[in-house]
N, C-alpha and C positions, 0 to 999 in steps of 0.2 A: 249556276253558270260554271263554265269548265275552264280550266287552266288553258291556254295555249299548250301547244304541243313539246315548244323548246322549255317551258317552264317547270313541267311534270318531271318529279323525281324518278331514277331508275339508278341501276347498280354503280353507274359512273358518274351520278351526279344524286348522290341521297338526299333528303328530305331538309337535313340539318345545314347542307353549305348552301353559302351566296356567293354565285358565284364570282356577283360583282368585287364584292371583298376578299376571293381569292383571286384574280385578273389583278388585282391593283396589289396585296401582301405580295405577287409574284414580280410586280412593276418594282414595288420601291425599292425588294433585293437586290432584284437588278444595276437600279440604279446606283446601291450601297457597291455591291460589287465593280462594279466601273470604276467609282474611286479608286481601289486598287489595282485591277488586272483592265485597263494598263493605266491608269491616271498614275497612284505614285511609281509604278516602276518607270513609268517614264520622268516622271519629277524627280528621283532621284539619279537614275542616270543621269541627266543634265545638266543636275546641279553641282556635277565633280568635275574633277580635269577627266579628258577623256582617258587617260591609262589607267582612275578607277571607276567608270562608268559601269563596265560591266559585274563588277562587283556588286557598287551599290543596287544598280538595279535587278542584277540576283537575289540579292538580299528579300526585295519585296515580292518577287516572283515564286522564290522559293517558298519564303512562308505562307503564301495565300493557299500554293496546292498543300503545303504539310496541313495545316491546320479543319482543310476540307476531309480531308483522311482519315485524321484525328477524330472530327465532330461524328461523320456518321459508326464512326469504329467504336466508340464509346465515349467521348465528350457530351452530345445530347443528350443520354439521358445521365451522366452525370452533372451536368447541369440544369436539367428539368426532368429527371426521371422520379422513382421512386427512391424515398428517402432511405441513405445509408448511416448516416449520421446528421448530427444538425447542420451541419453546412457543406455535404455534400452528396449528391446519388447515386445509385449504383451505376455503376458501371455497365454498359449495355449497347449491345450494337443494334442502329437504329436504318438497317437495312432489310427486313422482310417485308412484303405486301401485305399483312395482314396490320403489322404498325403502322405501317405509313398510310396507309387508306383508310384510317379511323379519325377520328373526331380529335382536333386539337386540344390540347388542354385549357385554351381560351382562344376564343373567336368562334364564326364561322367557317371553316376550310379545315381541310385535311391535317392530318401531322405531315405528313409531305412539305406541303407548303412552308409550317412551321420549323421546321428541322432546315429548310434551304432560307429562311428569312435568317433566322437566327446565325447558321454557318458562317455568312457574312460581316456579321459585328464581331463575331469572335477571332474571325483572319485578317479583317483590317486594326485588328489591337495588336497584331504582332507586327503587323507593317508599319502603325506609328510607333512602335516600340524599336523598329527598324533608323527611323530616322533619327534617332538618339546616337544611332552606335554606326554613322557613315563613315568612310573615309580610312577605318582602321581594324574593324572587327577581324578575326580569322573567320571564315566560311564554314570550314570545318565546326569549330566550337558555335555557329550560330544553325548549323546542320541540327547540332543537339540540344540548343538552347529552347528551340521552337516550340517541338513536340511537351519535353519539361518543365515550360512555363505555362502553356496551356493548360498541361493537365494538371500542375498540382498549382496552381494561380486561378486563371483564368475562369474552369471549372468552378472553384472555392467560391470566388467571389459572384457567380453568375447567378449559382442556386441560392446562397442566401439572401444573394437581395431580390430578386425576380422569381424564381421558382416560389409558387406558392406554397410549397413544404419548407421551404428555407427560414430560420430565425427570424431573421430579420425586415422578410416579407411579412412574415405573423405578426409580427412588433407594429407593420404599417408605414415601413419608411417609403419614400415616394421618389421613385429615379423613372422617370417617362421612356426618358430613349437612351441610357447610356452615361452619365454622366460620371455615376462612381466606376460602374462594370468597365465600360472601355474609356472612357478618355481621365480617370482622375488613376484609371490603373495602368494606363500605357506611359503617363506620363511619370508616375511614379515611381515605375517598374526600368522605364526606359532610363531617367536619371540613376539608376540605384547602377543599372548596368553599366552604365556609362564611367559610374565610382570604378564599378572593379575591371574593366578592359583598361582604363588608361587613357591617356590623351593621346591625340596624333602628333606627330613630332613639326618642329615648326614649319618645316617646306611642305606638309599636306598640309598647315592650316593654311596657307595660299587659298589653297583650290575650294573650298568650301563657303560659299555666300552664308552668311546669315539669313535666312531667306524662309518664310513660311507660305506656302501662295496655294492652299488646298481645301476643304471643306470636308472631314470625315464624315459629317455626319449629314447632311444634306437630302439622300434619300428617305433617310428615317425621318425627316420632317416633311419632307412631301406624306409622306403615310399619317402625321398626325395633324399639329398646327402651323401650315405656313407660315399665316399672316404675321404669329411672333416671332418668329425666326426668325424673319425679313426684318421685324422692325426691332429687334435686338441686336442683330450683326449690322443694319444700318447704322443705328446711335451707335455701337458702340467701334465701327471706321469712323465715324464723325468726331467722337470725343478722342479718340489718337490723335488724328488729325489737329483738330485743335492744340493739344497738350505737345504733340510737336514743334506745330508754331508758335506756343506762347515759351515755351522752353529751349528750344533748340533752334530757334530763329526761321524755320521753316518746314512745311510738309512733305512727304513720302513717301514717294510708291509703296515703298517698303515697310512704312509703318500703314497705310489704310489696310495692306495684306493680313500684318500683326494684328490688326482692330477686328476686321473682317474673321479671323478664325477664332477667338478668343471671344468673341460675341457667337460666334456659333457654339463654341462648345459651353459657355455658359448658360445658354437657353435650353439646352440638349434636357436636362432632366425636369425642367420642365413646362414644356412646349404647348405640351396640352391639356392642363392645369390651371394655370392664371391668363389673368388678360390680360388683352394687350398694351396697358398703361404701364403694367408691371413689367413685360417685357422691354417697356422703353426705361425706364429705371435699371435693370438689368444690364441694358447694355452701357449704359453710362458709367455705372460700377464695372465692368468687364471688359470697357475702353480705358479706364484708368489705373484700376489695382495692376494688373499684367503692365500693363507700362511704368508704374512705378517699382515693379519689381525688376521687371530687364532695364530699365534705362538708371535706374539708384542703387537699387540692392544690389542686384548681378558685380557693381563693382565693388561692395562694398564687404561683401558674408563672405567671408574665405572659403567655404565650404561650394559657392557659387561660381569661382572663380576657379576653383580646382577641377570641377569634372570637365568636361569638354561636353558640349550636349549642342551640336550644328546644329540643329533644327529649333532648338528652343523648346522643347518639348516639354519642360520643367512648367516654364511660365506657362505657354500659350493650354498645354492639356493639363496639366497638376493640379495648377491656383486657378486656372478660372473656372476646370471641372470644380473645384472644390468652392468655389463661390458659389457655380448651381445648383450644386447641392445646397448651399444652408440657403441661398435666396429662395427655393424651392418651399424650404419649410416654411418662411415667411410669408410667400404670394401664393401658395396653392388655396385653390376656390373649392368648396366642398362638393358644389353641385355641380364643379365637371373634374372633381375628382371623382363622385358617385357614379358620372354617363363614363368617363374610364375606365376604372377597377369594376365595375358593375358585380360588386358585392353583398351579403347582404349588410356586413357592418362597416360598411364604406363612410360612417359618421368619424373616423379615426382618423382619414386623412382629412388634416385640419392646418392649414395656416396660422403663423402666431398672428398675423395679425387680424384675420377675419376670426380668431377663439378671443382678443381684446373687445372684438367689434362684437360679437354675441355672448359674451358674460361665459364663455368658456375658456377661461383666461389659462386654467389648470391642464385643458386638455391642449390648449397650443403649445405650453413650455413643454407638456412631455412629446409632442413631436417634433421640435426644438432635439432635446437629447436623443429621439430615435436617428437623425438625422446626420448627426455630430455623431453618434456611436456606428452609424454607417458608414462615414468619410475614416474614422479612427480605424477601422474594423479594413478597411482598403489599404490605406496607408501602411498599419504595420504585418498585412499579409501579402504586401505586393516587395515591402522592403526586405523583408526575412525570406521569404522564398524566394525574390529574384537572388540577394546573396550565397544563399545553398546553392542554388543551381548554379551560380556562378563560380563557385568555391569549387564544386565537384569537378564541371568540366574542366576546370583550369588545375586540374589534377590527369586531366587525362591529354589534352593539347592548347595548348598557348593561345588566352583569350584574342589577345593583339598581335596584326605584322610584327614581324618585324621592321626594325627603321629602315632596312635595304627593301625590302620589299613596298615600303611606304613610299620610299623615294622613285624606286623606276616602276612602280605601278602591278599589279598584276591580274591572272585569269580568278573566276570563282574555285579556281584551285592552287 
């Protein structure tokens, strides 16, 4: 019996894609991309006084097209190319027809496909890297901060955890959509900058809400496990909500928002992994821990109280990315960690607590440390290079306004 006609392979559609799962990898970019161009550039314009709207919303505009520039110029395949060293690839532009029309390095679909899914996670990490440093940054020095956190961060961190040449993909660590790569590094990266620009002076802190009202990572769950997502960022607006009322005499728009992103970004790395009991657990922990850190610690760590960080970016992507990580090593399921990775030693991703539960107790605690040596492995390559690059520019133009220019507002220049 013959194939239909539309089915049959030919030079524009070879043998090896689906092309159902290239329609849909093409869908969820999409959708990733919206968040950005325009969701936050509009979210952050809005959220200033209008004399620094256009600022802020430069900010996010700008970095989405630098970092697309970037990815195909040589980002891609330094972060999924061919290995240069252990944690990072060569360097290579990922623009001739003869690359982009070949076979992804995992899936069905093209590298085309892959290089434009990808581009996306890597340009909205500088845009919630953005939202750390509103209201005060110079333009100019975030002109240069963009392209040089990228490449010597963002790259770093991409291929060793995801590249399957990378260290610490060979080790086995398990991040599904993002959890250390962009939200445990945006947020880390984006506090760390925030140390060195300085705070805004008190008449812009006026204008700046405390305000988190966005979902970065949304698309990339359409593309994996809904159903957890939903029901992680459900519990865990619920458990704000509550710990609102029971502490602060009542609920808030404003904290269901804080519950709402912070269960998203904790489910992020692993979405499509565990089940969905574990994802309600998840959000429980990921509606509380982040609320007890902005609502007790924040006033209490001096180190917390000194950077200026408008969006919350510390708590809601740092600590609760870093929660998904380790609840990750806890709740991952083997046999859809096996239909994920679809490896052949796909027995390594292993949950500590399903390695209790089959007498593989040795093999859970060392993905326990691969896990923790992944979050450690983020933390002090997002804090040490965002400081370089900080250090340097602020050798060549003035991280922060000045306070005249803070006060009557200004253009992207």
């Amino acid at each position: 019996m013959e194939l239909p006609s539309n089915l049959l392979s030919d030079e524009a559609s070879p043998e090896w894609m689906n092309k159902g799962d290239n329609a849909w990898q093409l869908t969820a970019a999409t959708l990733v991309g919206l968040q950005s161009i325009p969701g936050l550039v509009i979210l952050y314009g809005s959220m200033v006084k209008k004399k620094r709207a256009i600022n802020s919303a430069f900010m996010a505009f700008y970095a989405f097209a630098m970092v697309l520039v970037c990815w195909v110029g040589w980002g891609f395949r330094m972060s999924f190319g061919d290995k240069l060293v252990f944690c990072l690839g060569k360097p290579a532009v990922a623009l001739d027809e003869k690359f982009l029309l070949g076979r992804a390095f995992l899936g069905y679909f093209p590298t085309a496909t892959m290089v434009f899914f990808q581009s996306v996670f890597a340009a909205i990490t500088l845009v919630l890297i953005a939202g750390a440093l509103l209201g005060r940054m110079n333009f100019r020095a975030w002109i240069m901060f963009v392209p040089l956190w990228f490449t010597f961060s963002y790259t770093i961190a991409a291929f060793s955890i995801w590249c399957p040449e990378g260290w610490l993909a060979k080790l086995g660590v398990t991040d599904f959509a993002g959890g250390f790569v962009i939200l445990l590094s945006a947020g880390v990266a984006g506090f760390t900058a925030a140390y060195w620009v300085d705070p805004r002076s008190r008449i812009a802190l006026d204008g700046v809400e405390w305000v988190q009202c966005w979902s970065p990572i949304c698309g990339q769950h359409y593309f994996s496990s809904g159903h957890n997502s939903h029901a992680c960022t459900a519990t865990s607006l619920l458990t704000w909500l509550l710990l609102d009322s029971f502490f602060l005499g009542k609920p808030s728009a404003l904290g269901s928002i804080q519950g709402m992103i912070t269960g998203l970004v904790c489910i992020t790395p692993t979405a499509g992994v565990a089940q969905c009991w574990a994802a309600i657990l998840m959000g429980i922990i990921s509606g509380s821990v982040p609320w007890y850190t902005i609502m007790v610690l924040h006033k209490k760590v001096k180190l917390l109280k000194l950077v200026d960080d408008p969006m919350a970016i510390f708590h809601t992507h740092a600590i609760a990315g870093g929660l998904g990580g380790i609840l990750t090593n806890f709740f991952a399921v083997p046999k859809l960690c096996r239909l994920f990775y679809m490896v052949p030693d796909w027995e390594k991703y292993l949950g500590l607590a399903y390695g209790l539960q089959n007498d593989r107790t040795t093999a859970g605690f060392k993905q326990t440390g691969i896990q923790l040596a992944a979050m450690l492995f983020a933390i002090i390559l997002n804090i040490v290079m965002t400081s370089i690059i900080c250090w340097f520019i602020g050798l060549l133009v003035p991280l922060r306004l000045s306070d005249q220019e803070l006060k009557i507002g200004d253009d992207p220049w």
